[in-house]
N, C-alpha and C positions, 0 to 999 in steps of 0.2 A: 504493500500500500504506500502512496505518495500523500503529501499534501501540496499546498502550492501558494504563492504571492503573488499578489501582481499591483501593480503602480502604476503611475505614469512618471517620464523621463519629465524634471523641472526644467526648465530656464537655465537655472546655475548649472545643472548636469551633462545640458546637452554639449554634443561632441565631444566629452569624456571618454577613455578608457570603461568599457563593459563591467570588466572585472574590479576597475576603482568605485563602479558605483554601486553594482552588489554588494561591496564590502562595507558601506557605510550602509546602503537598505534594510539589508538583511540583518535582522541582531545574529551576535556570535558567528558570521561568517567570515573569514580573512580573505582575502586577496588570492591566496593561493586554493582555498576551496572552490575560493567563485569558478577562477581558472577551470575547475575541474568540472565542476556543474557543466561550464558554456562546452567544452572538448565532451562532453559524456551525451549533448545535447538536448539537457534538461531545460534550457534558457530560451526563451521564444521573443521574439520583438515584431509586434502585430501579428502574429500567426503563424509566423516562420523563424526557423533555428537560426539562433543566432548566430555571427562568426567570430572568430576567436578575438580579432582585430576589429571587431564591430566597435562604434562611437553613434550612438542613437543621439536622432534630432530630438525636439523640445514636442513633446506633446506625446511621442509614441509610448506605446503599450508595452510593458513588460511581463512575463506570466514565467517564472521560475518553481519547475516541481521538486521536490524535495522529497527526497528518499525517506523514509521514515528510519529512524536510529535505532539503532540495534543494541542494546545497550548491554554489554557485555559485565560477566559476573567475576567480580574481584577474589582471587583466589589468594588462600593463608599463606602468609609467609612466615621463619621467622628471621625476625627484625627486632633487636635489643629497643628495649622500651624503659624510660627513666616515669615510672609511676608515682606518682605522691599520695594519693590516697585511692585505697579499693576497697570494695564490699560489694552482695551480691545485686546490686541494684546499678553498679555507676564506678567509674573512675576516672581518677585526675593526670592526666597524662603533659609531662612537660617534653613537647616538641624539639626537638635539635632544627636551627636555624639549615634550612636548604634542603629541609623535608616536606613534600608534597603531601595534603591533609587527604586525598582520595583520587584514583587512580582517573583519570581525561587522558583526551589526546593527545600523546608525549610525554606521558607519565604512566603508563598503562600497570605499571608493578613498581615494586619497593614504597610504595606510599606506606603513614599513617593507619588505613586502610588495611591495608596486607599487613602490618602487625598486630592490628587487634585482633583480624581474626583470628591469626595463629595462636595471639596470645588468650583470647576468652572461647576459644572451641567454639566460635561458629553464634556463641551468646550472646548477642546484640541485639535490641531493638531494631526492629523493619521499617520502623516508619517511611525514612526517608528513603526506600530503596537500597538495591542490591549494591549500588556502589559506594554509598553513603550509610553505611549501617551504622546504629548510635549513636553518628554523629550531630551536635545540636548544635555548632556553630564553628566557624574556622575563623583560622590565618592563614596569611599567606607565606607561600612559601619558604623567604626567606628573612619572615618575623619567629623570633622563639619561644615559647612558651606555653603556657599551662591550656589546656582544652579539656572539657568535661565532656564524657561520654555515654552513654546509658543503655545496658544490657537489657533492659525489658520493655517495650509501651508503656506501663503504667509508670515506669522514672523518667522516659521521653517528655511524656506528657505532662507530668508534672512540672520540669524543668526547663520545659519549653514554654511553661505558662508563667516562669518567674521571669524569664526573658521579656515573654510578653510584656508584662507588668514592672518593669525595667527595675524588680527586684534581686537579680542575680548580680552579683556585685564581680564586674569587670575592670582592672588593674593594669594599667602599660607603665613602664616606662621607657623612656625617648631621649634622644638627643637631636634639635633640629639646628638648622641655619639660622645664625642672625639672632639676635636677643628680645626679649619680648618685651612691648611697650608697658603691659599692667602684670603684677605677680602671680595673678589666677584668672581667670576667666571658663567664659564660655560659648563653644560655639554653636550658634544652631541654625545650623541650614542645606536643604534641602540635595540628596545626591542623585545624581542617576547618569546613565551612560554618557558617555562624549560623544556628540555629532560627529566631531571632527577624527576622532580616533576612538574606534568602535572597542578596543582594547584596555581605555581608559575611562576612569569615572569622573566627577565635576560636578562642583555646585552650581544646580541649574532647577528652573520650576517646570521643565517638562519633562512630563512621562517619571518626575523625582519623589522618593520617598523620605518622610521625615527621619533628621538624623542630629543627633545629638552628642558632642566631648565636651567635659571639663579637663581643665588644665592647668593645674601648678606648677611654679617653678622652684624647680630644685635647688639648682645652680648656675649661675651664668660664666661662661668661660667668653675668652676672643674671638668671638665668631661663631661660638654656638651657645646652647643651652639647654640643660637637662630637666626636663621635664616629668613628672606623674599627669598620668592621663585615665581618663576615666570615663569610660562609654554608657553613653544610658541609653543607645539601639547601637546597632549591630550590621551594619549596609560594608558592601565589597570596598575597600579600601580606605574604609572612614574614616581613622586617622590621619594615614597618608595624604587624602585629597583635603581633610579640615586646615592640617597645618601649614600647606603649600597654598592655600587661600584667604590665612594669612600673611603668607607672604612666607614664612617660615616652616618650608619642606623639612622633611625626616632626613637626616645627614646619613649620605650615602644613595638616596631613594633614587634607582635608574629609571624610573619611569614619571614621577612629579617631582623630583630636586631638578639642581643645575645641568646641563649639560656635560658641564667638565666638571669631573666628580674629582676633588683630591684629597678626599676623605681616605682611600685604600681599603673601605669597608665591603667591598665590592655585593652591595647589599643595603637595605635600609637598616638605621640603628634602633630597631622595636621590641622591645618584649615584652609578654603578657606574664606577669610576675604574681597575679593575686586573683584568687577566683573566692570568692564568698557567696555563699547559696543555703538555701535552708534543704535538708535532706529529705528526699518524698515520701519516704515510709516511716522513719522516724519522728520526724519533725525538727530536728536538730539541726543547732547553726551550725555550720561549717566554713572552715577555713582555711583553703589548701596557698601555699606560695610557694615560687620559685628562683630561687638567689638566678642573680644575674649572671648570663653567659659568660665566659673568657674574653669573645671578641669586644661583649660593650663593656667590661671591666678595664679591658687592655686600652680600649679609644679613649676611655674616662681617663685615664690614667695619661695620656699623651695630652688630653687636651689641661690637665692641671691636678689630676685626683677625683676624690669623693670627700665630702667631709661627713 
């Protein structure tokens, strides 16, 4: 079975590259899919297959079918796992920086993913599907830290409703560019895809969900500043995109910092250090933390210390 899209070619688009305008159309397609769609002859422009070299005028039709996804089942690995707290409902797993949270394209194994299940027999919550088992909330990949996971639907559910109710208590700390104007604040405003780069997120009111960090400062060094940050939702990049919108990217960040990175972190400076939640069977408050990595001790430590 296919599904399909169709548009019309704007104004701004016409006699564009095919493939540049799929990739910004279409959510989650890149460039190099598109390519594949238009060669497979999935890509129609007024009613006939498009060419690979095709640049459509302004008004024509576009009608793209779409293979339906086959979504492939994550198989156990094992994969050393630094656990902070477990019991049979949930555990608190602190992430090593440059680990994928669940197996996509280009990541298909060694994930997050593939050590749970090796590590809980297969014991996870279904909610979110076969590739995302008990998973209730991510980072990216090369942020480090603490993520809560839940073996059952009834701890899913529960914990997914503290989220909701932006009562699970989520913890960063950061190092960004440039020093902050006020010692705490707050940011709130609204994230959702980049027009421009279907790759990236941005504060924008279209198609954007509400999002919310506060932000203390630590410490201020020359040039940077060390931050606690503290999420009250939970959207793709929302750190990252908050503090590059003030003006103050996550030091290292290759995708919203500077261009010329001469941090040598080859990576953003994030980690999720503090998860506080009340427990779903129990009731009990809990408190799992994660001392800081090597690498943002080691950059602390270059840019002047910790006190």
């Amino acid at each position: 079975m296919t599904g399909h899209e169709t548009f019309t070619i704007a104004a701004k688009d016409a006699g564009k590259r095919l493939d540049q305008i799929l990739a910004a159309a279409l959510p989650d397609c890149s460039r190099a899919r598109a390519q594949k769609l238009i060669e497979a002859g999935a890509v129609q422009i007024d009613g006939r297959a498009a060419g690979k070299s095709g640049r459509p005028a302004e008004g024509a039709q576009v009608m793209v079918l779409l293979p339906e996804a086959q979504e492939p089942k994550a198989v156990a690995q094992a994969i050393p796992l630094d656990i902070r707290y477990e019991d049979g409902d949930l555990l608190a797993v602190n992430k090593p920086r440059g680990m994928v949270v669940h197996p996509a394209p280009g990541n298909p194994d060694a994930t997050l993913v593939n050590a749970l299940l090796y590590h809980c027999k297969g014991n996870l919550s279904g909610i979110n599907g076969v590739l995302r088992p008990g998973i209730l909330h991510r980072i990216d990949k090369d942020t480090s830290g603490l993520l809560l996971v839940a073996k059952n639907d009834f701890a899913h559910n529960a914990l997914a409703l503290q989220i909701q109710q932006h009562s699970l208590l989520r913890e960063y700390r950061g190092v960004v560019y440039g020093n902050m104007k006020q010692p705490s604040g707050m940011v709130n405003a609204p994230i959702g895809r980049s027009q421009k780069d279907r790759k990236k997120m941005c504060v924008t009111t279209e198609h954007a969900r509400e999002a919310v960090t506060n932000y203390e400062v630590l410490r201020e060094y020359s040039g940077f500043s060390y931050l606690k940050l503290r999420l009250e939702t939970g959207r793709t990049h929302q750190i990252r995109v908050h503090m590059a919108y003030l003006g103050h990217p996550v030091a290292g960040d290759p995708v919203y910092g500077p261009k010329k990175d001469t941090t040598g972190l080859n990576g953003q400076c994030l980690h999720a250090g503090l998860l506080g939640f009340q427990h779903p069977r129990s009731g009990e408050r809990l408190r799992v933390e994660a001392e800081l990595p090597d690498y943002f001790q080691a950059f602390l430590e270059r840019l002047g210390g910790i006190l």
